[in-house]
N, C-alpha and C positions, 0 to 999 in steps of 0.2 A: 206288392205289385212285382212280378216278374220285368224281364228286362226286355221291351220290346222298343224299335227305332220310333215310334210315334206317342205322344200322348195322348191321353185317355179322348181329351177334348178334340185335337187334331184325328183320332181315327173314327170316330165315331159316326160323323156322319157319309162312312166308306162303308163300313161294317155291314150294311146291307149287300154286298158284293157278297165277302164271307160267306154270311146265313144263307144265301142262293147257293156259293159253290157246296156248303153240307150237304143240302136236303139234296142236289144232285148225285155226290156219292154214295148218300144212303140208300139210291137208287140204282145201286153198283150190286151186281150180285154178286156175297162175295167179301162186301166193302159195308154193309148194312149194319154187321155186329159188332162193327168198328166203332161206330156211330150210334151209341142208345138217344132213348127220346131224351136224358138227362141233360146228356151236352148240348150246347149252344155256343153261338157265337156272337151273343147280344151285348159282350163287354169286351175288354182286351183278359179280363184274368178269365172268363168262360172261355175264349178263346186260348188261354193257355194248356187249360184242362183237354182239350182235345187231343188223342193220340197223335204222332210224327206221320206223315205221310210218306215213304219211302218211294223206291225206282220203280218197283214188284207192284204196288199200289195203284201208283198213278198209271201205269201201264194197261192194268186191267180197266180200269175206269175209263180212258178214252181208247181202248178196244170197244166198252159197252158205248159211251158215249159220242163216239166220231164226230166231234165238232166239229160247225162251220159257219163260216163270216159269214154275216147278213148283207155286207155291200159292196163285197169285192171276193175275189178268189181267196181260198183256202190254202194254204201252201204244208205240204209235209215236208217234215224234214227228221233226219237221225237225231232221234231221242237218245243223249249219254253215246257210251263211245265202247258197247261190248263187245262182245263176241256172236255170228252167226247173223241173223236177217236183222235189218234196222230196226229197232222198235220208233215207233212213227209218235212227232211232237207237232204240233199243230201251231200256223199262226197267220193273223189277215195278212194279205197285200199290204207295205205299210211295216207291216215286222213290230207298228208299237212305238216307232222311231216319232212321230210327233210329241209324242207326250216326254220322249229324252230330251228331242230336241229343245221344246220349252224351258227345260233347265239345267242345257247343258250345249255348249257351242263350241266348242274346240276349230269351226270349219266357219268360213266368209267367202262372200261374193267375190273374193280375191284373189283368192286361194287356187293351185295347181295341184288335185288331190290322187296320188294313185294307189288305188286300191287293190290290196297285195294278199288279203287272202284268198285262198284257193276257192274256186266257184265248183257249183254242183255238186254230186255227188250225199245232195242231201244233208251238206251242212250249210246252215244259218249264215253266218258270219259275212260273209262277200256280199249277200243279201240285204244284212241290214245296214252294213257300214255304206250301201249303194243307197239307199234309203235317206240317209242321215244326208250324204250327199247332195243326193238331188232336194233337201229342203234347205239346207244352206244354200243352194243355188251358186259353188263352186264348180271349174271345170274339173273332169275326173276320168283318171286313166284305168281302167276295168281289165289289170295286169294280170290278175290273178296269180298261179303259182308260175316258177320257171326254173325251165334246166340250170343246172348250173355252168354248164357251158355257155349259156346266153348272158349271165351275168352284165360283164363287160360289155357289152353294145348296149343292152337294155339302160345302166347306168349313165352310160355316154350320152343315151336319148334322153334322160331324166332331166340331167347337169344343161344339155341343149333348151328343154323345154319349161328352165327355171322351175322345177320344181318347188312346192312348196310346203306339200303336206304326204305321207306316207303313213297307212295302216297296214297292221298285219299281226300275227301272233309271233310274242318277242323271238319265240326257235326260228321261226321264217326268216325277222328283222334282222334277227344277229346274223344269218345267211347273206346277206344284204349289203350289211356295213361291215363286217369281216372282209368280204371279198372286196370292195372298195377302199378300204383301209389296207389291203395285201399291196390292192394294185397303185395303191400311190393317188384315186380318184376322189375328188372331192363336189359337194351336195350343197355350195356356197348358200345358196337360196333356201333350203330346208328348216325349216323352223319349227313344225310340229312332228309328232311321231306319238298315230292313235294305236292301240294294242287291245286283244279282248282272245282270250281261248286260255290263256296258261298265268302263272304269275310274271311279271314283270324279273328281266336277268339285268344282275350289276351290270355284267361282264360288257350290256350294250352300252354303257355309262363313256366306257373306253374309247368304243370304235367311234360313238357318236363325237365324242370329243376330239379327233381324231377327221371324221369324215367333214360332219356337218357341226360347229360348234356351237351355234344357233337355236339348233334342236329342243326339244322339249318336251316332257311326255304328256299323255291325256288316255286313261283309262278309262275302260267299261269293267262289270263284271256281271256277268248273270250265266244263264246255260239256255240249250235249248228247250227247258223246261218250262223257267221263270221268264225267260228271254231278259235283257237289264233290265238287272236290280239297280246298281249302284254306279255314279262316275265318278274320278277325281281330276284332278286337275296339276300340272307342276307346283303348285304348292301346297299339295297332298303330300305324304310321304308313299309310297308304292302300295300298299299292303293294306291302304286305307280307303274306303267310298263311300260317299253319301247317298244313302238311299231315296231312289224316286217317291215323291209323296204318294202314289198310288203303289209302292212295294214294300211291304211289312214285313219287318227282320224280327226276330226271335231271337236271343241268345240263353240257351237253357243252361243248369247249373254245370252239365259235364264238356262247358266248350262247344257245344256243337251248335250252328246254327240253323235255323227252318225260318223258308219264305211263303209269305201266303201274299194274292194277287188283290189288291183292290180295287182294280181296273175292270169295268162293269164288260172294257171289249174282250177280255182274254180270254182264248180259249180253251185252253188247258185248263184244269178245276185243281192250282195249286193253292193248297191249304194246308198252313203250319207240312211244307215238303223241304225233305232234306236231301241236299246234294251229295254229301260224305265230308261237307268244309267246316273244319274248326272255324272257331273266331271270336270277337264276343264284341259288345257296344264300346264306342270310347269318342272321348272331343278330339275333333283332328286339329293338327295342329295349324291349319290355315288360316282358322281366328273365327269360321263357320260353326255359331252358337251350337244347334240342333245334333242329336247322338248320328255320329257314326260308325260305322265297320269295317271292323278288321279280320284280313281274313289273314288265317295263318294256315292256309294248307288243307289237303285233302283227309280225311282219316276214314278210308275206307280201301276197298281192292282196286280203286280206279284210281291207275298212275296216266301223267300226261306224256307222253310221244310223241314228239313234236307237233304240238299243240294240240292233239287230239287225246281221246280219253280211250285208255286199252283198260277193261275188268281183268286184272290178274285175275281171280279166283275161277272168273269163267274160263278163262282160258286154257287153265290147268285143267279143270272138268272135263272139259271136252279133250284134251289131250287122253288125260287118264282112262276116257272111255275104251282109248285103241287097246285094243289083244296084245298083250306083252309089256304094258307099262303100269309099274308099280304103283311110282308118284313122278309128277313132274316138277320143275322150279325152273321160273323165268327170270332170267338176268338181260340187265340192262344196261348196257356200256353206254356213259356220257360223254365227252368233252365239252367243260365250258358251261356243264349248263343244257347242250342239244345234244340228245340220244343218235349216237353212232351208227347202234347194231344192237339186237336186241337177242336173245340166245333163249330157246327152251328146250331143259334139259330135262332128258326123259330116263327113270332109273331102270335098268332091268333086271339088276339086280346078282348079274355074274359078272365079273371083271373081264379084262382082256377084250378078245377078237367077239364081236356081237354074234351071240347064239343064234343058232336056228331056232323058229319060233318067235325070235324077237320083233320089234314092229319094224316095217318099214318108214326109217325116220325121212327119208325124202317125198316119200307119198304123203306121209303124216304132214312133212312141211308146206306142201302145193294144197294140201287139201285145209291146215289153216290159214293158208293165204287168203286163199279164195273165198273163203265163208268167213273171214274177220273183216270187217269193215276199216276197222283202223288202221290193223296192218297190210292189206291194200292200196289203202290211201298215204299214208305216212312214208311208206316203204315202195312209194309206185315208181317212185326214178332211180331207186340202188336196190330193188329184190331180195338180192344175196346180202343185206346188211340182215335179215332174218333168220335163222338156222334153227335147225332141231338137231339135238346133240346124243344121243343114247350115252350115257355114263352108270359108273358102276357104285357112286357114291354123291350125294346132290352137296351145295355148301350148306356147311352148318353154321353156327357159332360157339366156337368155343367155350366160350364165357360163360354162355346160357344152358348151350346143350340144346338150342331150337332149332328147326330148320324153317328160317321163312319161306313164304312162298314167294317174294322180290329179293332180289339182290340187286345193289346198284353197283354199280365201277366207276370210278372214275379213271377214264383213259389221260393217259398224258401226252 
């Protein structure tokens, strides 16, 4: 038996969800020969047997299939976090959030909840954490993103209107309790701190101890694919979640793990689909019997930006297409934990003063501004933390003699 979050007995009578989302993509032009008549999904080990379902996959499949809710609106949203026009993820009004909420509460009638991630733009997040909200039946402040010039007043109205719960993706958070921690401001009231977009940062461990000492974390994790999978709670360890009984984890031998939906509402047709995140099953240590997961990270071209998802590989592609660019490499300067300034260096391959003939790297820059969705969004209130650099030599590594296509920095 492979290693999946459910048992044989416990999935079984889900599994007819499964067997419906196949015979759908076998219905995928495309996606057919993916799928012989052999496989099935009438156990958990058939079900193993099935190929991975990838970004490129499920992409094509609700291009063919545009699904839509049977009793409420459809809602699109940016599928993954590339380069060039959204690829579109689907989900009811609702987002899914009852069936979290069943077993999973972090929020009460009590509760003063502002919710701090950014709205629109066709990301999920703000969406469902509003969701979650209005079934807890908490009052909730709909903050979304903010200058950071706003900061300080914004906080001062926080501290006035006893706050008592705050979400957002921890780069936002740290933005948050950094500047409040700067400015000497404290969040006496604050007690919970929900998060969902990126991995949870020590670094907020500090400020919260600092701002609000009360605090306490409460994760999600899923994408706009899966939409949650998995929640924990403060006495989870950060990196660990318990899978929704209606969401089946997979962890196969090379680390990687695939989710498939057993929720008869979803619309998305995910089946044994992999995000690019390592991880594998494991008992948390909360004292909660049943397998949970761990994620350790991304292992794919899609690094997070402050809290969104950029495809390095695409991004270099589409660099590399312009007239005069050998090869590109994108560095990423941190501090902390949260992405500063992001740099893509384009080679041309003569040293010194930039040849005639060579790209236009400021065109090159406005031009992937504009058609990257991430770095748009991520980059909307400091622009110029993006640049395009024409250089005569990209970083390598010594060591190896590689040149990656990420480079990280850490700024000091």
């Amino acid at each position: 038996m492979t290693a999946f979050s459910l048992s044989p007995e416990a999935a079984a009578p889900r599994l007819h969800v499964a067997r419906r989302t196949l015979e759908r993509l076998r219905g995928v032009p495309g996606l057919a020969d993916r799928y012989p008549g052999h496989l099935g999904a009438d156990t958990l080990d058939r079900l193993a047997e099935l190929p991975p379902l990838a970004k490129d996959g499920l992409n094509s499949a609700l291009a063919h299939l545009e699904p839509a809710a049977e009793q409420s609106a459809t809602w699109l949203f940016q599928s993954g976090g590339s380069t060039g026009a959204p690829q579109v993820g689907y989900a009811p009004t609702g987002f899914y959030m009852a069936g979290v909420h069943a077993h999973w509460q972090p929020l009460d009638r009590t509760d003063v909840f502002v919710n701090a991630w950014g709205a629109g733009r066709m990301w999920g997040a703000h969406f469902l954490a509003a969701a979650l909200a209005d079934l807890s039946g908490c009052q909730i402040i709909a903050l979304g993103s903010v200058p950071q010039e706003e900061y300080g007043d914004w906080l001062a109205f926080l501290a006035a209107r006893r706050v008592t719960a705050i979400g957002g993706t921890p780069s936002v958070l740290r933005l948050w309790f950094a500047h409040a921690r700067a400015a000497g401001l404290r969040l006496p009231a604050l007690r919970k701190v929900l998060w969902l977009g990126e991995a949870w940062q020590p670094q907020l461990e500090q400020d919260l101890a600092a701002v609000a000492p009360g605090a306490r974390r409460w994760g999600m994790f899923g994408s706009t694919e899966t939409w949650v999978v998995g929640t924990n709670t403060p006495d989870c360890p950060a990196d660990v979640f318990h899978p929704l009984p209606h969401q089946l984890v997979h962890a196969d031998a090379d680390g990687l793990l695939d989710f498939t939906t057993l929720d008869p509402e979803m619309l998305n047709p995910v089946l044994r689909y992999r995000t690019g995140d390592a991880g594998g099953l494991t008992v948390c240590e909360c004292g909660r019997p049943e397998p949970a997961m761990r994620v350790r990270g991304r292992r794919d071209s899609v690094v997070q930006v402050r809290g969104l998802g950029l495809d390095v590989d695409e991004l270099i592609a589409r660099a590399e297409r312009e007239p005069g660019v050998a090869r590109a490499q994108v560095v990423l300067t941190e501090r902390g934990g949260r992405a500063t300034g992001l740099e893509l260096l384009v080679l041309t391959g003569t040293p010194g003063p930039v040849p005639d003939g060579a790209p236009d790297v400021e065109k090159l820059r406005q031009e992937l501004f504009a058609a990257t969705f991430t770095l748009s969004t991520a980059f909307q209130h400091d622009p110029g933390s993006f640049r395009v650099r024409p250089v005569a030599e990209l970083v390598g590594n010594s060591r190896t003699g590689k040149t990656p296509a990420l480079v990280l920095r850490e700024e000091s």
